[in-house]
C-alpha positions in Angstrom: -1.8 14.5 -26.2 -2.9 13.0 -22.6 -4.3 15.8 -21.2 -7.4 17.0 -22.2 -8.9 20.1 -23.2 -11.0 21.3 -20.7 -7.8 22.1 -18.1 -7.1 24.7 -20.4 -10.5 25.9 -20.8 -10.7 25.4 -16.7 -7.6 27.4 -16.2 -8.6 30.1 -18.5 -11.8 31.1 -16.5 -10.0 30.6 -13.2 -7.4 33.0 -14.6 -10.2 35.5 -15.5 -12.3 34.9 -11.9 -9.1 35.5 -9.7 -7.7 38.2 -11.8 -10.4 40.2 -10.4 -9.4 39.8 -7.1 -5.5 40.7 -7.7 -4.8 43.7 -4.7 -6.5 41.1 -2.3 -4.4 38.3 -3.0 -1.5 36.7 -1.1 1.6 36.6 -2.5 1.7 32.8 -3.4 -1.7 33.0 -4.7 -0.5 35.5 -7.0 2.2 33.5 -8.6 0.4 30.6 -8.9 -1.8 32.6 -11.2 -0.8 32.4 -14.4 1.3 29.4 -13.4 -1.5 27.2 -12.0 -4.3 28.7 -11.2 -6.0 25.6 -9.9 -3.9 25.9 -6.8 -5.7 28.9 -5.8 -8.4 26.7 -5.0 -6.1 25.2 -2.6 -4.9 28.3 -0.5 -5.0 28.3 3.4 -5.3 31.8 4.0 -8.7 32.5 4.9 -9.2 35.7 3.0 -8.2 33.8 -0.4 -10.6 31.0 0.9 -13.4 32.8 0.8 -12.9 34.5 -2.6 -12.4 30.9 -4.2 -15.8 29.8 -2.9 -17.2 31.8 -5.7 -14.8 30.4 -8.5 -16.0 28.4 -11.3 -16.5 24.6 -10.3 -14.9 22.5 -12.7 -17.4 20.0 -13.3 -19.2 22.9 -15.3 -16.3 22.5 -17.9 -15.5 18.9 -18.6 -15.1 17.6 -22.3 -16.9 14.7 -23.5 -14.4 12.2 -22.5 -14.0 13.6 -19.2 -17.5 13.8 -18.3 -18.4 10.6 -19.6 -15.6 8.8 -17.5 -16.4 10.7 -14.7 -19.9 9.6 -14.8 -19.0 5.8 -14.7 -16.3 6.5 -11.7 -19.7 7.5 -10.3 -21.6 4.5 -11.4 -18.9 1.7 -9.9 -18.8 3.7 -6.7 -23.1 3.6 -6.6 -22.9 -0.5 -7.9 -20.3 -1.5 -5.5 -21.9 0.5 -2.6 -19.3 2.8 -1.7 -20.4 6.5 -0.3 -19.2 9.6 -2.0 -19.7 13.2 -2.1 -18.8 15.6 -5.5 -16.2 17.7 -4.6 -15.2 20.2 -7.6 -12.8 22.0 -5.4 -9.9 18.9 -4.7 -6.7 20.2 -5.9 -3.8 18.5 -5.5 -0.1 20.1 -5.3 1.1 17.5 -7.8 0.3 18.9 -11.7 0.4 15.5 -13.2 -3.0 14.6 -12.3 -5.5 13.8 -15.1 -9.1 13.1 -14.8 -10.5 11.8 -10.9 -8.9 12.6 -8.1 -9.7 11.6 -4.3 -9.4 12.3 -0.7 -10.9 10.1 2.2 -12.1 12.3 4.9 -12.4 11.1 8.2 -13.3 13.1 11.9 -9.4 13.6 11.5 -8.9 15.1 8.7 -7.7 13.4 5.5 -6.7 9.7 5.6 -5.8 8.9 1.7 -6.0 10.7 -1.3 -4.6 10.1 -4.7 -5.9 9.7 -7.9 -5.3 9.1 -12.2 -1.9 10.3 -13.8 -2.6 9.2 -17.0 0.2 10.3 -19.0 3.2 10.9 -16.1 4.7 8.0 -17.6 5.0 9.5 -20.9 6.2 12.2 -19.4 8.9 10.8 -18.1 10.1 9.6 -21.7 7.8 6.0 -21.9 5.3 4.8 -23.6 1.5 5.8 -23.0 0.8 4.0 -19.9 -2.9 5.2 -17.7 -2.1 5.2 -14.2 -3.3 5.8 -10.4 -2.1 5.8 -7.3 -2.9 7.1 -3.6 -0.8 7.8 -0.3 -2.0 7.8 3.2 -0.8 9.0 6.4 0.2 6.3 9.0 -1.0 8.1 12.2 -4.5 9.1 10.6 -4.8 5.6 9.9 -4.1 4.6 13.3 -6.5 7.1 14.8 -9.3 6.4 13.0 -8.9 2.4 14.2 -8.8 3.4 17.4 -11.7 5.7 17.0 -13.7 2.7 15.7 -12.3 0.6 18.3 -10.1 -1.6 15.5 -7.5 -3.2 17.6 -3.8 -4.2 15.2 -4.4 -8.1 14.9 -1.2 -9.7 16.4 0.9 -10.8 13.8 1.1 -14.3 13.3 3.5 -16.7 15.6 6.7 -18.3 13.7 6.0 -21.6 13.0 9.1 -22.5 11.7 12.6 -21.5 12.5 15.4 -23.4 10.0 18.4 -23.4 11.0 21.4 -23.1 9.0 25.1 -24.8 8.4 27.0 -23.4 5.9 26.2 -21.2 2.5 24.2 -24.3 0.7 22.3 -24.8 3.8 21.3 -20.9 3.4 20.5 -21.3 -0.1 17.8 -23.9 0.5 16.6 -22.4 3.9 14.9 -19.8 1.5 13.4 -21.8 -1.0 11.7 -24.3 1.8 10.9 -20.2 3.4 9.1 -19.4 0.4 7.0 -23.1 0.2 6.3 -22.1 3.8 4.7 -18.5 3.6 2.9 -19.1 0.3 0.8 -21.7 2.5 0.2 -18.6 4.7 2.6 -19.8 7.8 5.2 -17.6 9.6 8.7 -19.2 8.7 12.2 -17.6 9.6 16.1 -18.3 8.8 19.3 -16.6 9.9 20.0 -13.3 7.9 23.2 -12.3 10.2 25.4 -15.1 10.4 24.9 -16.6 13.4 26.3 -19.8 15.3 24.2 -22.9 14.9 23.5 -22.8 19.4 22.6 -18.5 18.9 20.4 -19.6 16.1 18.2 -21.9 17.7 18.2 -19.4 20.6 16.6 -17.1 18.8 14.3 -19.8 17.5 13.2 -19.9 21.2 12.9 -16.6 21.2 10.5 -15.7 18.8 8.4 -18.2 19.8 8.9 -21.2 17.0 6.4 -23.9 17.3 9.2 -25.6 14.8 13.1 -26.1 14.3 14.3 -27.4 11.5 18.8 -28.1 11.7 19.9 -27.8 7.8 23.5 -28.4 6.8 25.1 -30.4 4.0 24.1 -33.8 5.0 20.4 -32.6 5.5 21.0 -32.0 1.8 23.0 -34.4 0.2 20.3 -36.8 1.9 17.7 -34.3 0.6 15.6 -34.5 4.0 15.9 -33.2 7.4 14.2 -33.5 10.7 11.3 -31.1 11.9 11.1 -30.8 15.8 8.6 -29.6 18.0 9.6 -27.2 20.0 7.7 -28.1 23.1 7.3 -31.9 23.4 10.7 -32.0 21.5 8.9 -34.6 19.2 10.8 -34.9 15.5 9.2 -36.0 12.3 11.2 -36.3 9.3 10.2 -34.6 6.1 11.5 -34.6 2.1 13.3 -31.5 1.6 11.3 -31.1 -2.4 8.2 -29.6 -3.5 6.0 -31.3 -1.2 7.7 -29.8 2.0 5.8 -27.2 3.0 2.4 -29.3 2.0 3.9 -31.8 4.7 4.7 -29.8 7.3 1.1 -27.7 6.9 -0.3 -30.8 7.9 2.0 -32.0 10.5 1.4 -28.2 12.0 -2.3 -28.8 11.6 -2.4 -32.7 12.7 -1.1 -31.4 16.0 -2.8 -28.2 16.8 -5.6 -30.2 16.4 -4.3 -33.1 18.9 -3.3 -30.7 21.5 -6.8 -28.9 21.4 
């Protein structure tokens, strides 16, 4: 089986710690005790907080495997200089959890946490699959930036705006998209169905340094003509593999002229 045996063993002696504590638990705590008594680690009431300070730490009852993978966690963090701190007491809410897990603590709280579900998946009626996974909360995120003084980067102005003429023309518009973005430039099409004269409106309004008019005899031809959107200057370019290659450097050849 995936889990291993020191949860048991761990759960055993939380059982016995807490069980001495029974007439000053809270209610949840108290169903959570033969349930999962690892939760009780977890509680927010301040009376039950304090007891579980004195409950056994779980590091003092890994197995072999567990300790020894625990102890190379430890040595990647050291050899790729990341600081940590041992914390024995990390619970989560989520029972799946197998071997490390994590939070990220910040001056606002907790950013991320997460951690190793080894065997969910075979759980869930797969095969043996080791997993891990985190989730972190947008507006922590955000306050920490702004408490380092991290500003958003802007994203990136549209560089290309194709504009399309019928269903074959929309076909190809997102194959020449993809050749676009995989050399790292902003490139956008019509997703609503607009008229060719709203289209390159809206190509004006996001800003395209590029149009690009694609219909069935930019097609059948298998080219097309790429216009700059301020000097209204038009280059023609092979609509194939070597589009986006072409128009990177048409993009670049003029940045660089206009500098």
């Amino acid at each position: 089986m995936w889990r291993n045996s020191c949860r048991a063993k761990y759960n055993e002696a939380l059982r016995a710690y807490f069980g001495q504590y029974k007439e000053q638990l809270c209610t949840t705590c108290l169903s959570r005790l033969e349930k999962n008594p690892m939760r009780l680690l977890d509680c927010k009431s301040p009376e039950d907080h304090k007891i579980a300070e004195g409950a056994p730490k779980i590091t003092d009852y890994l197995c072999e495997e567990c300790e020894a993978h625990f102890a190379e966690v430890q040595r990647y963090l050291t050899g790729a200089g990341v600081a940590y701190t041992v914390n024995p007491t990390i619970v989560r809410g989520l029972d799946y959890y197998t071997k490390t897990v994590t939070d990220c603590i910040g001056a606002q709280g907790t950013v991320c946490g997460g951690g190793r579900y080894d065997g969910l998946i075979e759980e869930l009626g797969g095969r043996h699959l080791p997993s891990l996974g985190f989730a972190m909360g947008l507006e922590r995120i955000l306050m920490v930036m702004d408490a380092q003084g991290i500003e958003i980067p802007q994203p990136e102005p549209c560089a290309l705006y194709i504009a399309t003429i019928g269903d074959a023309a929309k076909v190809k518009a997102f194959s020449l998209l993809r050749q676009v973005r995989e050399c790292g430039l902003s490139a956008e099409t019509d997703v609503v169905g607009r008229g060719l004269r709203p289209q390159m409106k809206y190509a004006d309004k996001l800003g395209a340094r590029y149009s690009m008019v694609l219909g069935d005899n930019e097609i059948e031809q298998n080219k097309a003509k790429v216009k700059n959107m301020e000097s209204g200057e038009q280059t023609e370019l092979a609509l194939d593999e070597t589009f986006a290659e072409k128009f990177s450097v048409l993009k670049l050849t003029e940045s660089v002229v206009s500098c």
